[in-house]
C-alpha positions as CSV (number, residue, x, y, z in Angstrom):
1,X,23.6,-14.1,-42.4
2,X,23.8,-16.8,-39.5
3,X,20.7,-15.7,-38.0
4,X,19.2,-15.5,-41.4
5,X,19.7,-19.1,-42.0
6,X,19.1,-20.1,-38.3
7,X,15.5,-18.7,-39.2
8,X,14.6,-21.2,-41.3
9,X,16.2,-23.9,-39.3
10,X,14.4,-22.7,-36.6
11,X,11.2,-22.8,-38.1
12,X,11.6,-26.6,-39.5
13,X,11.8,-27.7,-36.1
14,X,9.2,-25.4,-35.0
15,X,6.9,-26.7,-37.9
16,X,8.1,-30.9,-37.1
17,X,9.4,-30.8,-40.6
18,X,13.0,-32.7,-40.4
19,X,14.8,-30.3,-42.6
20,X,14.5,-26.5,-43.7
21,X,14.8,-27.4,-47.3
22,X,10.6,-27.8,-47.2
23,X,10.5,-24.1,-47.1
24,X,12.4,-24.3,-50.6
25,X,9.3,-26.5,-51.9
26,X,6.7,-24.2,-50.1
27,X,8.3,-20.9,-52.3
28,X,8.5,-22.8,-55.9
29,X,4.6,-24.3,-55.0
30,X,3.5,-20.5,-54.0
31,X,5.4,-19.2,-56.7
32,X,4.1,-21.7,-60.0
33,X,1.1,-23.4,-57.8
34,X,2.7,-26.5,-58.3
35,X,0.9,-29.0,-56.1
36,X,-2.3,-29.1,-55.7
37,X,-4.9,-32.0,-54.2
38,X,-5.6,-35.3,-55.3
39,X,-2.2,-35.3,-57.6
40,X,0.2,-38.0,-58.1
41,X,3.5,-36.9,-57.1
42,X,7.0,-38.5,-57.6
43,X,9.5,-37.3,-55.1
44,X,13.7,-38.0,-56.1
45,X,15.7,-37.7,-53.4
46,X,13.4,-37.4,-50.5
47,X,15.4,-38.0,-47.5
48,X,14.7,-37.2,-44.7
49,X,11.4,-36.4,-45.8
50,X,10.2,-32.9,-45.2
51,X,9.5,-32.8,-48.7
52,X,7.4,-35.8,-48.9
53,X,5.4,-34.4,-45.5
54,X,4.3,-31.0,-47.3
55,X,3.2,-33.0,-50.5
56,X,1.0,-35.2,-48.1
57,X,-0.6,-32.3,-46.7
58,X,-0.7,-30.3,-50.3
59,X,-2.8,-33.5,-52.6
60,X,-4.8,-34.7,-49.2
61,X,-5.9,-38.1,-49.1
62,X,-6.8,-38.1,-52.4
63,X,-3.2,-37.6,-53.2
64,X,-0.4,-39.9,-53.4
65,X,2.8,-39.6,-52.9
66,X,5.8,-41.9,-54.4
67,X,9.0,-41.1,-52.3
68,X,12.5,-42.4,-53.2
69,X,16.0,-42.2,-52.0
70,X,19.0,-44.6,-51.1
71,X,18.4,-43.1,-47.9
72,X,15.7,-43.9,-45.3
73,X,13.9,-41.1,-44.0
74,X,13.8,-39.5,-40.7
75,X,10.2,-39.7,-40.1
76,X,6.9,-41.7,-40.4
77,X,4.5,-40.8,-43.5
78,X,1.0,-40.6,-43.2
79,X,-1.1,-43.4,-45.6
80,X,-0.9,-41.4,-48.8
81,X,2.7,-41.4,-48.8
82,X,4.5,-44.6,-49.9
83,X,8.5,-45.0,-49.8
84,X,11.3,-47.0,-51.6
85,X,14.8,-47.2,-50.9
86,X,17.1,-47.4,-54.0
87,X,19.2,-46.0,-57.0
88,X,16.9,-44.3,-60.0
89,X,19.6,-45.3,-62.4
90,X,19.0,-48.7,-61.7
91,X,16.3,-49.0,-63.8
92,X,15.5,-52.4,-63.0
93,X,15.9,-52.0,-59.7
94,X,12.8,-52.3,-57.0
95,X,12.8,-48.5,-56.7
96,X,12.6,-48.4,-60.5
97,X,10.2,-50.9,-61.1
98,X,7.8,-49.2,-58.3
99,X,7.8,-45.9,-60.3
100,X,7.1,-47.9,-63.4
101,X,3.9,-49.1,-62.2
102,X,2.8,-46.0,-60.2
103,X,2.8,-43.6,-63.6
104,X,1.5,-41.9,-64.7
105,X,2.6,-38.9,-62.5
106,X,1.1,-34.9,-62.2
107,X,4.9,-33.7,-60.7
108,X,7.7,-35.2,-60.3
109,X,10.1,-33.1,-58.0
110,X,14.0,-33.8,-57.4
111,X,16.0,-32.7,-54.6
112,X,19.0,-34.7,-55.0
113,X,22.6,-33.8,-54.2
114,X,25.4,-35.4,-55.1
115,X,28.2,-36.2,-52.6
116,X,30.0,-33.4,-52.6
117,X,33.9,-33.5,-53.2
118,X,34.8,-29.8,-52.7
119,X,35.8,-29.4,-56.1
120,X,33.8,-27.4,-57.9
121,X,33.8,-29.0,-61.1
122,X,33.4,-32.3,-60.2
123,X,30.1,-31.5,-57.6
124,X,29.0,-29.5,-60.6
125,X,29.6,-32.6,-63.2
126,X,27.5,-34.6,-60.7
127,X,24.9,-32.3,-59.8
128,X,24.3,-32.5,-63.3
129,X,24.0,-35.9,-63.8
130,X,21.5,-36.4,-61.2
131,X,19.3,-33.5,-62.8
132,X,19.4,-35.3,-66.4
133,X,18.5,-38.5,-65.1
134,X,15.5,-36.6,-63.1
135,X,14.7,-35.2,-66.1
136,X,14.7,-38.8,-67.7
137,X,12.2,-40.0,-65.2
138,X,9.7,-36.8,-66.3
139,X,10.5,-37.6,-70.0
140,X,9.5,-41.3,-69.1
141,X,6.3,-40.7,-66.2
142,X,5.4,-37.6,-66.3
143,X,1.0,-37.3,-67.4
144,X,0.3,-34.7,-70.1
145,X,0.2,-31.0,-68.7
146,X,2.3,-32.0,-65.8
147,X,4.8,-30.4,-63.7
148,X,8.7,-30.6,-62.5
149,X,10.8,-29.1,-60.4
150,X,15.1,-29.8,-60.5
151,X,17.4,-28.9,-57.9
152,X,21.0,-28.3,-59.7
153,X,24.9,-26.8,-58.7
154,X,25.1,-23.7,-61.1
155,X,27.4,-24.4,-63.9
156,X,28.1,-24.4,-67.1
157,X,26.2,-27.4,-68.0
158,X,22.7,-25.8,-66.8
159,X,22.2,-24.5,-70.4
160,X,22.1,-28.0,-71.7
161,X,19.5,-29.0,-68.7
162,X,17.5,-26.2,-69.8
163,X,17.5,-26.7,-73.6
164,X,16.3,-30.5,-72.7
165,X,13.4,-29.0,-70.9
166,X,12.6,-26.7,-73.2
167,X,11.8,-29.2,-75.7
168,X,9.6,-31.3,-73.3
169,X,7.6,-28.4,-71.3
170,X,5.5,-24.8,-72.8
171,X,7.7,-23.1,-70.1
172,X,10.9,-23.2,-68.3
173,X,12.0,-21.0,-65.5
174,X,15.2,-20.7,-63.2
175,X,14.1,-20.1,-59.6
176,X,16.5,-19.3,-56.4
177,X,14.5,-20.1,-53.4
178,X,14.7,-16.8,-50.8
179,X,15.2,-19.8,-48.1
180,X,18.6,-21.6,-49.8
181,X,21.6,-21.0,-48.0
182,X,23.0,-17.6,-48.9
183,X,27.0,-19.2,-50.0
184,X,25.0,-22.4,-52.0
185,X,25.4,-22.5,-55.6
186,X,22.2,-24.4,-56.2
187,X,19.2,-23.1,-57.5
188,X,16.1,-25.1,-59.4
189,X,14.7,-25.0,-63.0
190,X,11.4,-25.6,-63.2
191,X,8.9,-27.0,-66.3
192,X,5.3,-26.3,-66.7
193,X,2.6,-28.1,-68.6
194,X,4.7,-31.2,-70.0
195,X,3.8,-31.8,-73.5
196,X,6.9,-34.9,-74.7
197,X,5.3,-37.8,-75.6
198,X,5.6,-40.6,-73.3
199,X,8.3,-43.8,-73.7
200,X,7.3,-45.7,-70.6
């Protein structure tokens, strides 16, 4: 399975991506065509950036691109791409406050991970909490019709994620990207055409 993984790892580098979780994003956007040019896009958890990298190349430079972690990322951006460093739960926070003003968005993706522990229950209780609160932001920012993608540990809490966005998108789907590590438990849901009304 090494050389399975190495494969993708291999191919970040080969591609100048900083990480092989962009081939996670390129599956889920070949797979519900989320991205597509000239979008506004909202980006949770972004560092070190390969994700923010293939968005800039997916809306062109009619696009934009809101990227957000506590993090900074490992590499420049091109123009379309703007950063902040902070915590999404601090709502009043600078990071906050900048996605505020940049809504409505077309997507809003999260690839945040929570420190793991090594107990399973406790990365899963996490995991979780970082989904909902992604979720929150879409509830909040996401434009009419819109799209979003939620990475999350598998657990016994996913069935309350995916009730929530079944009450806020026409579809929900489960999708376990062929390029995530074989022995990870984490897999994404993704919504399609938002219809919740908007609180922001």
């Amino acid at each position: 399975m090494k050389k399975y993984q190495d494969q993708f790892f291999k191919q970040a580098k080969k591609d100048n991506y900083p990480a092989r979780s962009v081939y996670k994003l390129k599956e889920m956007d070949k797979k519900f065509s989320l991205i597509r040019p000239g979008q506004n896009v909202l980006d949770l958890g972004a560092s070190p950036g390969s994700w923010s990298l293939y968005l800039a190349d997916r809306v062109g430079s009619r696009g934009l691109v809101l990227a957000v972690d506590l993090q900074e990322p490992a590499v420049s951006f091109p123009e379309q791409v703007s950063f902040v460093q902070g915590d999404i739960f601090d709502h009043g926070s600078r990071a906050g406050m900048t996605i505020r003003d940049r809504a409505p968005f077309d997507l809003v993706l999260s690839d945040m991970a929570p420190r793991t522990s090594g107990v399973k229950f406790t990365d899963q209780a996490r995991s979780f909490n970082l989904a909902m609160e992604a979720l929150n932001m879409a509830r909040l920012f996401l434009a009419s019709g819109g799209g979003f993608a939620v990475k999350i540990l598998q657990g016994p809490d996913i069935e309350l994620l995916q009730q929530d966005m079944k009450k806020l998108f026409t579809r929900v789907k489960h999708f376990k990207p062929k390029s995530s590590r074989s022995e990870s438990s984490e897999i994404f849901l993704v919504g399609l055409d938002f219809q919740g009304a908007q609180h922001a």
